[in-house]
C-alpha positions in Angstrom: 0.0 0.0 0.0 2.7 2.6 1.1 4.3 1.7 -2.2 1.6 3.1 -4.1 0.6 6.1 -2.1 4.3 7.0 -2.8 4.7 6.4 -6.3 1.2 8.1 -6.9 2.5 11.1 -5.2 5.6 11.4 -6.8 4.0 11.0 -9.8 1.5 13.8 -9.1 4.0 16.0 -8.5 5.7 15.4 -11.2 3.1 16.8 -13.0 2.4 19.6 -11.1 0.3 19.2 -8.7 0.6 19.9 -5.1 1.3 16.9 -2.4 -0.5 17.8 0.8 1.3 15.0 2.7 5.4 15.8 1.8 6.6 12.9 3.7 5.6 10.7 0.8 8.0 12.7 -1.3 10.8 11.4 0.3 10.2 7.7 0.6 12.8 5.8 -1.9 10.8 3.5 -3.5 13.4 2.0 -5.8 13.1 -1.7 -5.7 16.3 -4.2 -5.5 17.7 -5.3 -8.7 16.8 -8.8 -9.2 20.4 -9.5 -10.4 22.1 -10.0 -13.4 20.2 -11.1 -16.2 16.9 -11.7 -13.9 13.3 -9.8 -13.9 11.3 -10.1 -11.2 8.5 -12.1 -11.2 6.0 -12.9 -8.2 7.5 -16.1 -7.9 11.1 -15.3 -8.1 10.3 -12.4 -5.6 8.0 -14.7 -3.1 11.5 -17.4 -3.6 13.9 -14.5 -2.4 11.7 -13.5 0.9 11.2 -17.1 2.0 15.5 -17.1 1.6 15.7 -14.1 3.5 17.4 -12.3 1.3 14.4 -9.8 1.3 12.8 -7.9 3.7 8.7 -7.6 4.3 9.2 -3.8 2.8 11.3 -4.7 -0.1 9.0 -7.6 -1.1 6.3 -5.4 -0.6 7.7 -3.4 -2.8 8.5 -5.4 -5.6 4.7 -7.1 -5.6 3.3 -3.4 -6.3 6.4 -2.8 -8.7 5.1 -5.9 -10.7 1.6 -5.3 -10.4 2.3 -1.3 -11.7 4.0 -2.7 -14.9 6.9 -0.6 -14.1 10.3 -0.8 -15.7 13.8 -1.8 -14.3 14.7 2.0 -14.6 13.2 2.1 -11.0 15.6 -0.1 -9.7 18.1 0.4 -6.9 21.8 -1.0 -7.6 21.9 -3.5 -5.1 19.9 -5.7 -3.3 
């Protein structure tokens, strides 16, 4: 949920229009790259948080990033 209240915000502004609540403004929403050669995919993502290697935010995260449609140009260097 945060995920898209952020991106929706950013987004807004972006275009011009005023944020009311700034604190979403500054939330880095840039999801993990799934590594070399990789996309994410629910199941590759779901895979990743059962190793640990993700937290509840960052899978979060990548579950709204997938279900946006975004692109990997949204994507942190590291994991």
């Amino acid at each position: 949920m945060e995920y898209v209240l952020v991106y929706c915000a950013q987004k807004a502004q972006e275009k011009g229009y005023t944020v009311l609540n700034q604190k979403l403004l500054n939330v880095d929403i840039r999801v993990p790259s799934p590594g070399r050669d990789r996309k994410w995919t629910h199941n590759y993502a779901k895979s990743e948080h059962a190793s640990g290697n993700l937290s509840d935010r960052q899978y979060g995260y990548i579950i709204a990033f997938i279900d946006l449609e975004l692109d990997s140009s949204d994507y942190s260097s590291d994991k």
